[in-house]
MIRO-29107 format. One line per 3 residues: number of its first residue (from 1); their letters; for each residue x, y, z of C-alpha. Coordinates in steps of 0.02 Angstrom, whole numbers, plus 32768, in hexadecimal, padded with zeros to 4 digits. Example, Ala and Ser with C-alpha at 12.3 -4.5 7.8 and 13.67 -1.06 7.14 Angstrom:
1	AS	8267,7F1F,8186; 82AC,7FCB,8165;
END
This chain:
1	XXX	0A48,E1CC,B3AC; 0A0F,E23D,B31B; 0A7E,E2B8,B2C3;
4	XXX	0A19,E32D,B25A; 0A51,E368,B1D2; 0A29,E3F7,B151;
7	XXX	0A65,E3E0,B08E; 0A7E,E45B,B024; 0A89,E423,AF80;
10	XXX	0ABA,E4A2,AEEE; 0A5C,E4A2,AE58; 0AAD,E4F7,ADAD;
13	XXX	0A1E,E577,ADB1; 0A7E,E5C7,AE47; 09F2,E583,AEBF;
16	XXX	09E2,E4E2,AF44; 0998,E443,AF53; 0977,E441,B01B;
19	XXX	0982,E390,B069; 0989,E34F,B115; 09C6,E2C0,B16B;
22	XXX	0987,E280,B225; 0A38,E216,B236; 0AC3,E262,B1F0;
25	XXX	0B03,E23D,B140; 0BB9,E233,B117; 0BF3,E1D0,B06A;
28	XXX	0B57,E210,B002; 0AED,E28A,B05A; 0A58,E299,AFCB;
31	XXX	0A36,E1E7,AFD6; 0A3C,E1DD,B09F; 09CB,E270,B0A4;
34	XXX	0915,E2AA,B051; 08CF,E329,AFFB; 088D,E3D6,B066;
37	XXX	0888,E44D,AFD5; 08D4,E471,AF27; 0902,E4F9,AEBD;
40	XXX	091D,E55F,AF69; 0980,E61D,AF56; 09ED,E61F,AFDE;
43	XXX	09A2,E690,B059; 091A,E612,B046; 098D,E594,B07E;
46	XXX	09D4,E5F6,B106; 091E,E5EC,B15E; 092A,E51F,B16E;
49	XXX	09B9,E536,B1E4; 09A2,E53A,B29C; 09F2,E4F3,B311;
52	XXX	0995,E457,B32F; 0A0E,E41B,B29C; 0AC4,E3DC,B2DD;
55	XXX	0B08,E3F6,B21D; 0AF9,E451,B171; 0B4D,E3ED,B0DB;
58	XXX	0B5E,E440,B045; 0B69,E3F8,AFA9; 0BA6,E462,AF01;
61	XXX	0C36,E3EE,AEB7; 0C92,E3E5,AF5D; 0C47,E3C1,AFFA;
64	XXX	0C4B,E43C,B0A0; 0C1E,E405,B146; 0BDE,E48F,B1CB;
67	XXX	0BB2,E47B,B27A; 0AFB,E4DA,B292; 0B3C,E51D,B355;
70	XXX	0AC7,E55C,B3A2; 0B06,E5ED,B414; 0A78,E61C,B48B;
73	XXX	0AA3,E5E8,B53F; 09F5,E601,B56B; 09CC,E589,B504;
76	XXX	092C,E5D7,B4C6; 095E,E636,B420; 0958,E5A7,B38F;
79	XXX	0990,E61F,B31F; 0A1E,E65B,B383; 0A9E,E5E8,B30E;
82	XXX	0B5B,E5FE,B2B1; 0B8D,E588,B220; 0C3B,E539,B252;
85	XXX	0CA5,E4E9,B1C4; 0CF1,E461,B1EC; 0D61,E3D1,B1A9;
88	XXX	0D32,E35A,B238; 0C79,E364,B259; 0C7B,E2D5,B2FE;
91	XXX	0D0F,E31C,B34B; 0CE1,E3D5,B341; 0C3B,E3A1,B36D;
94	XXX	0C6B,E36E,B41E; 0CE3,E40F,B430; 0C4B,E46C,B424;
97	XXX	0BC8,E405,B495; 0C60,E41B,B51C; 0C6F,E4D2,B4FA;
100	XXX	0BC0,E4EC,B4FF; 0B8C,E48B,B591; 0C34,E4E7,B5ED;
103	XXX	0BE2,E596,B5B2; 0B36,E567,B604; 0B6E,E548,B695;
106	XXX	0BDD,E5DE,B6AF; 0B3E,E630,B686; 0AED,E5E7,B716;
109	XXX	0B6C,E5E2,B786; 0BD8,E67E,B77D; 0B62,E6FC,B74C;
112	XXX	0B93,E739,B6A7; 0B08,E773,B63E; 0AC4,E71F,B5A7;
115	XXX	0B0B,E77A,B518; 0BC8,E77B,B575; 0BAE,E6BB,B579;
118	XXX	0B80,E6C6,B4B3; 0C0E,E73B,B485; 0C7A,E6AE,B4E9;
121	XXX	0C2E,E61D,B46D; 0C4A,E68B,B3E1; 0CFA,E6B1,B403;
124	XXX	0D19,E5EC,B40F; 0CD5,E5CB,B370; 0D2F,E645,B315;
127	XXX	0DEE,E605,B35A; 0DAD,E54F,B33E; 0D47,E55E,B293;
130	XXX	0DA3,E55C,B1F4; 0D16,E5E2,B1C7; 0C7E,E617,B222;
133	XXX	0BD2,E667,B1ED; 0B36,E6BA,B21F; 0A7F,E672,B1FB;
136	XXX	0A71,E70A,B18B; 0B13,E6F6,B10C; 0B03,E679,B089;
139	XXX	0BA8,E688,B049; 0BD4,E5DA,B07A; 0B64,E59D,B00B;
142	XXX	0BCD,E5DA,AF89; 0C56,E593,AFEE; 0CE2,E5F5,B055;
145	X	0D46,E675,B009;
END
């Protein structure tokens, strides 16, 4: 099963080399990816995410792995994302299919209205993330501080 995957590679001119990867990529992510646009600024870059990506990896002398979660539980807002850091991509991965699928169905089964059910997802992410950010911060790009 695919595992798509967003790179973010830093150039020294402060912008980003965009690549994507349909399976995953793990010991070198620009050669297990291609080329979607370079010389990016980072808002820029912050328009390539949605959440029909699983990950972001970002590349600027270290490398950061972020889960792209996607917190709508209607399912219908592909914009409707969070960046999760993360030290272990797989595991955190499942964590949040669970938590998601477990969200849905409280939505459809108990009543609670969509944007309690997000604040619920949101909440999760932030006691299980080592850091979490909106679609519209690009300060992990410059990594977490």
């Amino acid at each position: 099963m695919g595992r798509r995957t967003l790179v973010a590679v830093a150039r020294p001119d402060g912008r980003y080399d965009c690549r994507s990867a349909h399976w995953g990529v793990d010991a070198d992510p620009v050669v297990q990816s291609r080329p979607l646009g370079t010389g990016l600024t980072a808002s820029a870059f912050l328009t390539a995410i949605d959440a029909t990506y699983e990950q972001l990896v970002v590349l600027d002398g270290s490398v950061r792995t972020y889960a792209v979660c996607w917190l709508d539980p209607t399912l219908s807002d592909l914009d409707d994302i969070v960046l999760a850091r993360t030290a272990d991509p797989d595991t955190f991965r499942r964590w949040w299919v669970d938590r998601k699928d477990e969200a849905c169905r409280v939505l459809d089964s108990d009543g609670c209205g969509p944007e309690t059910v997000r604040r619920a997802l949101l909440a999760s992410l932030r006691d299980r993330a080592s850091s979490v950010h909106c679609p519209d911060d690009a300060s992990f790009l410059r990594g977490d501080r």
